[in-house]
C-alpha positions, 0 to 999 in steps of 0.5 A, spaced: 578 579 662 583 582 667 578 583 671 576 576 671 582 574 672 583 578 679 575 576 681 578 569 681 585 570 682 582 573 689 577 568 690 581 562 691 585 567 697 578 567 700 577 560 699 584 557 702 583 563 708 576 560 709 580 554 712 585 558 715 580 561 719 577 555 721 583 552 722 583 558 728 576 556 730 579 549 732 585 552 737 579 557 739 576 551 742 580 547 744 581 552 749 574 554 750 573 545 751 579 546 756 576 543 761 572 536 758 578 535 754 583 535 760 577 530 764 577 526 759 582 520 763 578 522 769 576 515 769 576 509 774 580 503 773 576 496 772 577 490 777 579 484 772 573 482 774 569 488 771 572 488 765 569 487 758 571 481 753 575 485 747 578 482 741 583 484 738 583 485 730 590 485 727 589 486 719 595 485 715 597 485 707 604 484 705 608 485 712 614 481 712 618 487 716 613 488 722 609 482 723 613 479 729 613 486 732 607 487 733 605 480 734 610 480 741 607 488 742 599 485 743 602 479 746 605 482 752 598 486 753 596 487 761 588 484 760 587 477 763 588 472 759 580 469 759 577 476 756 582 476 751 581 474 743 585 476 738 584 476 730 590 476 725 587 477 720 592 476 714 590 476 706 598 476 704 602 474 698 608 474 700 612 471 706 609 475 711 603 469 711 609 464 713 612 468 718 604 470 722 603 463 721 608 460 726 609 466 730 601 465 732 602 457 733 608 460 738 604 464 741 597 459 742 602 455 745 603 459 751 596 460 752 594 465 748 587 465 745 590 467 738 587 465 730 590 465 724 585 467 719 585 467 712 579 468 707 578 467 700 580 472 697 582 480 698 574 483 698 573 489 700 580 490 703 581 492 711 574 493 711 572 486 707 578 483 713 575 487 719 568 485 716 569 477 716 573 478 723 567 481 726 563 475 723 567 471 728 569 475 734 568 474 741 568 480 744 563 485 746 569 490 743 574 490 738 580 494 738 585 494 732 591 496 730 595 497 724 601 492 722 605 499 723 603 500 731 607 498 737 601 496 742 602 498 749 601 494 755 597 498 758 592 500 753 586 495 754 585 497 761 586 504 760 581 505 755 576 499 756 573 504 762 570 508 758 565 503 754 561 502 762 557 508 759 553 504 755 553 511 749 560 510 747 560 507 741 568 508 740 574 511 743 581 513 739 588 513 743 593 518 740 599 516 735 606 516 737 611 517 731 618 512 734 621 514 727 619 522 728 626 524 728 629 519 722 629 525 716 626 531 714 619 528 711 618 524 717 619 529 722 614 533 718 609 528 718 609 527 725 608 535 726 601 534 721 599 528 725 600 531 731 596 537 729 590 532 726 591 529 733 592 534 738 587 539 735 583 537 731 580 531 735 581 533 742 577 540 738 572 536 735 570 532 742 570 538 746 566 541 742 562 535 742 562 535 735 563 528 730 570 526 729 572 519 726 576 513 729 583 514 725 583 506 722 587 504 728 589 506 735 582 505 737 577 501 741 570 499 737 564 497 742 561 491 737 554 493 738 555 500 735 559 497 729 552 492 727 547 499 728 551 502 724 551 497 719 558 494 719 564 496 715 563 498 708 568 497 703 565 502 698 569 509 700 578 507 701 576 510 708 571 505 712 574 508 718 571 514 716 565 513 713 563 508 720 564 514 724 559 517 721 554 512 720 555 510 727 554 517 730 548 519 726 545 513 730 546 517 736 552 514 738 558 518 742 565 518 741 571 519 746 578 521 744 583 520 749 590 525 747 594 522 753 594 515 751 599 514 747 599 507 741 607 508 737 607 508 730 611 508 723 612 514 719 613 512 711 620 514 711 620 515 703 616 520 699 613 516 694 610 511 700 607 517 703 604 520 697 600 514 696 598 514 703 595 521 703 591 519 696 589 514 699 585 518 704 585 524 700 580 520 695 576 515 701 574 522 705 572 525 698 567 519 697 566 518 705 563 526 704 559 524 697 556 519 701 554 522 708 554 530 707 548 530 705 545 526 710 550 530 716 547 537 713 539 534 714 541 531 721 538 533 727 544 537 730 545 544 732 549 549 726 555 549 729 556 541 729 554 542 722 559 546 720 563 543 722 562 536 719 563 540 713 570 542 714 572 535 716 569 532 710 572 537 705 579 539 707 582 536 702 579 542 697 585 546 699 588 541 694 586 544 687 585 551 690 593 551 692 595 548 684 590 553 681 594 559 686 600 556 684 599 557 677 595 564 677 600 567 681 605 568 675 600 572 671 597 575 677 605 578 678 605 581 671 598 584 670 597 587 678 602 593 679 606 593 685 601 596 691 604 602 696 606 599 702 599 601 706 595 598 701 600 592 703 598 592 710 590 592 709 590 588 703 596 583 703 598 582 709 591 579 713 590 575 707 597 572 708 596 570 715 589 567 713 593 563 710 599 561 713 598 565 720 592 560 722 597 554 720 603 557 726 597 558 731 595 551 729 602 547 729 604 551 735 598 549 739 600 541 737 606 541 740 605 546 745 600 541 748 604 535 748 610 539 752 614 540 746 618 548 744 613 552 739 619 554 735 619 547 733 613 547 730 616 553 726 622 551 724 619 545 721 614 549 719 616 553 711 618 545 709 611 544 711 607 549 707 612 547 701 610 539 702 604 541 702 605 545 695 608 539 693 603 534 694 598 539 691 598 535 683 597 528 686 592 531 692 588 533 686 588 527 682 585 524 688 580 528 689 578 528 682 578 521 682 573 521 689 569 526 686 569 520 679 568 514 682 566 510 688 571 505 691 578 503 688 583 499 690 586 500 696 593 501 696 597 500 703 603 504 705 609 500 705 612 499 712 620 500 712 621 496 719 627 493 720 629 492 712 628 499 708 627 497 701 623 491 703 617 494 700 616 500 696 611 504 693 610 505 685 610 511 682 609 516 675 616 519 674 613 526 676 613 530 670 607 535 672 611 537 679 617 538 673 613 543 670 610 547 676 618 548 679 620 551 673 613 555 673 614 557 681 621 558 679 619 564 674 614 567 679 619 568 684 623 572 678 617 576 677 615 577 685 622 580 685 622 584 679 616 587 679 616 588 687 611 584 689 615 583 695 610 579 700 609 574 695 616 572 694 616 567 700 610 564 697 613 564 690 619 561 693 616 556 698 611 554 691 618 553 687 621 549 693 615 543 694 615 542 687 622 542 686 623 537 693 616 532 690 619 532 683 627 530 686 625 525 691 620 521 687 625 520 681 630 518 685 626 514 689 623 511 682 630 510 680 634 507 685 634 499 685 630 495 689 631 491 695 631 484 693 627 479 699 630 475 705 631 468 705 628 468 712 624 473 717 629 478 719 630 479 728 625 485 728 626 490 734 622 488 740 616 492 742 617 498 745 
């Protein structure tokens, strides 16, 4: 049984390295594609006579706090006014339906051709919305964002160039983070975005590797999105699951790291644990639908492989909990190693694991002309949100691999109002119970001198700790009660 239980306890490292290593890969050819990436805005600007006619969608569900901002952002966009249509797709209950409403009328009235469109009901969620308002559109391409994002002026001139090839089926544009510096959890997530942002995708388009529209931030061309089948709503991430349809048709996609769309960052824990469930679980269904499809593809090794890395990172998850778990029971029946035994064993399996993610992190602010010591110094609290969040990643998981589809949950929007909207949440009992597990395995690291495993224990211990006390005092605290009338909003940036 002791035996087993090494095998097992040793697979699941093996596992979680095996990411690790593909995590390196990703920063090795970001420098291997250095030169396709870094041409990728070597494109001639379009005359105003030469530039397409783009629709703009703006899906919205309950966005009280936001709507006027990001209606004045797309509003002040530098494209001429005839070649412009936007969509304010809205399938609200609350008083973001009010608010939208007069807000379009105002802006109809200085020439904008801007509609206000409501549907029957919420069916199919964004993808249903994305879906009726294509049905509708004007454009030869559609550009969404999120009720979330501050649209910049130049946007549509910088990215429409780039659709003159008639192959490019997509472009996305990086996201920004104006609320990077608020807390703790925020700055963390502007650090994972940025390492999605900066490596993966510009990794993944030198390469010429599949890589997916993020939902927002991006420039569809309309014919692609036909081709492919249009938006399907039977996975929680139709961005992704369109991706990839639309690429296994042979259509091409562009990233763009240096045009930059500003975005809010969930400032509450319990909002972005629902957030990252939702993707969680849609990139498990998107995978259970298309994986199969992708391995029998007509692509090279390469591009196969790494499709299955992007449609499965979300298995580290499980293998995290199960590792956290094992970790007190492996401590107990594995005696203590010399130091040399340490050096060929231990240590290459601790920077698989963790070594790849500072190599990783560093290279996404490296890239945007930030200090590398930031990403370390944020990194620990990194390792340990993601310990933290690994139970209810998990659930997700499950539940992907269960069931297709499910309720979309939105990711409540602060804007200028904190508490307008909130996240429901489980009280985080699980979380409770892993603290007081990792805390005891950072007893028995220290007692039983397993000394490379207590940074480990401890970060387990401290992830845990922080989801548990978070969300029970984010469930517990008193809601905000709704405003009479719309709040001033900040300007668009």
């Amino acid at each position: 049984m002791v035996t087993v239980f090494v095998v097992l306890y040793f697979t699941i490292l093996l596992l979680l390295c095996t990411y690790g290593l593909h995590r390196l890969h990703l920063v090795l050819s970001c420098w291997r594609h250095r030169r396709r990436i870094e041409a990728v805005g070597d494109v001639a600007p379009l005359s105003d006579g030469e530039l397409p006619r783009v629709t703009v969608q703006l899906p919205l569900y309950n966005e009280a706090t936001v709507v006027e901002r990001l209606l004045d952002a797309v509003a002040q966009m530098d494209y001429p006014h005839d070649r412009l249509e936007i969509q304010v797709l809205d399938d609200s209950s609350d008083e973001t339906r009010g608010i939208a409403e007069k807000k379009v009328a105002k802006l109809a009235e200085s020439g904008l051709d801007i509609s206000y469109i409501r549907r029957p009901d919420r069916h199919g969620y964004k993808a249903g919305a994305l879906d009726f308002g294509l049905a509708r559109a004007k454009g030869e391409l559609i550009a969404i964002f999120d009720a979330d994002f501050v649209p910049q002026p130049g946007f549509l001139r910088d990215v429409a160039p780039h659709f003159q090839s008639p192959e490019v089926a997509m472009v996305q544009t990086r996201w920004g983070h104006m609320n990077r510096h608020q807390n703790l959890l925020t700055s963390v997530q502007a650090l994972m975005l940025d390492g999605h942002h900066m490596v993966e995708n510009r990794a993944r388009y030198g390469a010429n590797c599949y890589f997916n529209f993020s939902g927002t931030g991006g420039i569809w061309r309309a014919a692609a999105i036909h081709e492919a089948g249009g938006w399907e709503h039977d996975t929680l991430t139709e961005d992704l699951d369109l991706s990839y349809r639309a690429q296994l048709k042979g259509w091409r996609f562009v990233y763009r790291p240096d045009v930059l769309t500003p975005a809010e960052l969930p400032e509450d824990l319990s909002a972005f644990r629902a957030q990252q469930y939702r993707w969680a679980k849609g990139t498990v269904q998107t995978a259970r639908k298309l994986l199969g499809r992708v391995m029998r593809a007509d692509m090279s090794r390469s591009q196969r492989l790494e499709a299955f890395f992007h449609l499965t990172p979300h298995f580290a998850y499980p293998l995290m909990l199960l590792l956290s778990i094992l970790i007190l029971p492996a401590l107990i029946l594995m005696p203590a190693v010399d130091i040399g035994t340490m050096f060929v064993v231990d240590l290459p399996l601790c920077f698989g694991a963790t070594g790849s993610l500072a190599t990783f992190y560093c290279l996404a602010e490296r890239a945007q002309g930030r200090s590398v010591f930031g990403a370390l110094k944020r990194l620990p609290a990194l390792i340990a949100l993601g310990a933290g969040l690994s139970p209810h990643l998990t659930r997700a998981v499950v539940d992907g691999l269960r069931s297709m589809s499910g309720e979309f949950i939105r990711t409540p929007k602060r804007g200028s109002q904190l508490g307008r909207y909130r996240q429901a949440a489980q009280l985080p009992f699980v979380e409770i119970g892993l603290t007081l597990l990792s805390s005891a395995s950072v007893v028995a690291s220290v007692e039983t001198g397993h000394w490379f495993a207590t940074p480990f224990t401890l970060l387990f211990a401290l992830g845990y700790g922080y989801v548990a006390w978070t969300v029970t005092t984010e469930q517990l605290a008193p809601r905000a009660t709704k405003s009479s009338e719309p709040e001033r909003l900040p300007r668009a940036a």
